[in-house]
C-alpha positions in Angstrom: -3.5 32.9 -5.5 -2.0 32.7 -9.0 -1.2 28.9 -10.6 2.1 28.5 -9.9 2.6 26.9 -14.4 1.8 30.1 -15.0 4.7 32.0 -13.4 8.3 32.3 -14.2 10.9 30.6 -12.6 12.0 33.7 -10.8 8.5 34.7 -9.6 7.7 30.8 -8.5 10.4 31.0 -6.2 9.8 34.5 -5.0 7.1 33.4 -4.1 9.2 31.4 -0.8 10.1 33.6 2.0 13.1 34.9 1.9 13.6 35.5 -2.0 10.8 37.9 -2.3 13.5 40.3 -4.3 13.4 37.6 -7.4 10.8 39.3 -8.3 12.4 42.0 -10.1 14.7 39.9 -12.1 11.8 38.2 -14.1 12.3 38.9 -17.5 8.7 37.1 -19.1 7.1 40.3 -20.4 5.3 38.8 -23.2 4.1 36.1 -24.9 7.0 34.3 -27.3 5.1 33.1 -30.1 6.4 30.4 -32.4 7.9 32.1 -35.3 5.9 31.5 -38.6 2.8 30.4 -36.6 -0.8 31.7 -36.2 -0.4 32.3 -32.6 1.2 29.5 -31.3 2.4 30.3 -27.6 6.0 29.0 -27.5 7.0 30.4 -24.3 3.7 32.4 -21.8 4.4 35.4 -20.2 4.5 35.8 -16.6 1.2 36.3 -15.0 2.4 37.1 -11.3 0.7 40.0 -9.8 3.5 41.8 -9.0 3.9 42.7 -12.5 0.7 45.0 -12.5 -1.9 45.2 -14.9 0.6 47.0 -17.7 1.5 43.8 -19.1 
């Protein structure tokens, strides 16, 4: 089972039976990195399993 501070908002709550279709409206691709920054992480991306391994 995934961590649950790792998913999106849409995904956590997909995640609850009934609202399995929230899936699809997850829109954390990708990393958001900090602008001017070496690598900082502003914003993770999803890492639901329902996304696949194209990510």
């Amino acid at each position: 089972m995934t961590d649950t501070g790792t998913l999106s908002a849409e995904c956590a709550v997909a995640r609850t039976p009934g609202y399995k279709d929230l899936h699809g409206q997850c829109r954390q691709t990708r990393d958001i990195h900090l602008p001017h920054s070496s690598g900082v992480v502003l914003m993770p991306r999803c890492r639901c399993t329902c996304h696949g391994s194209t990510r």
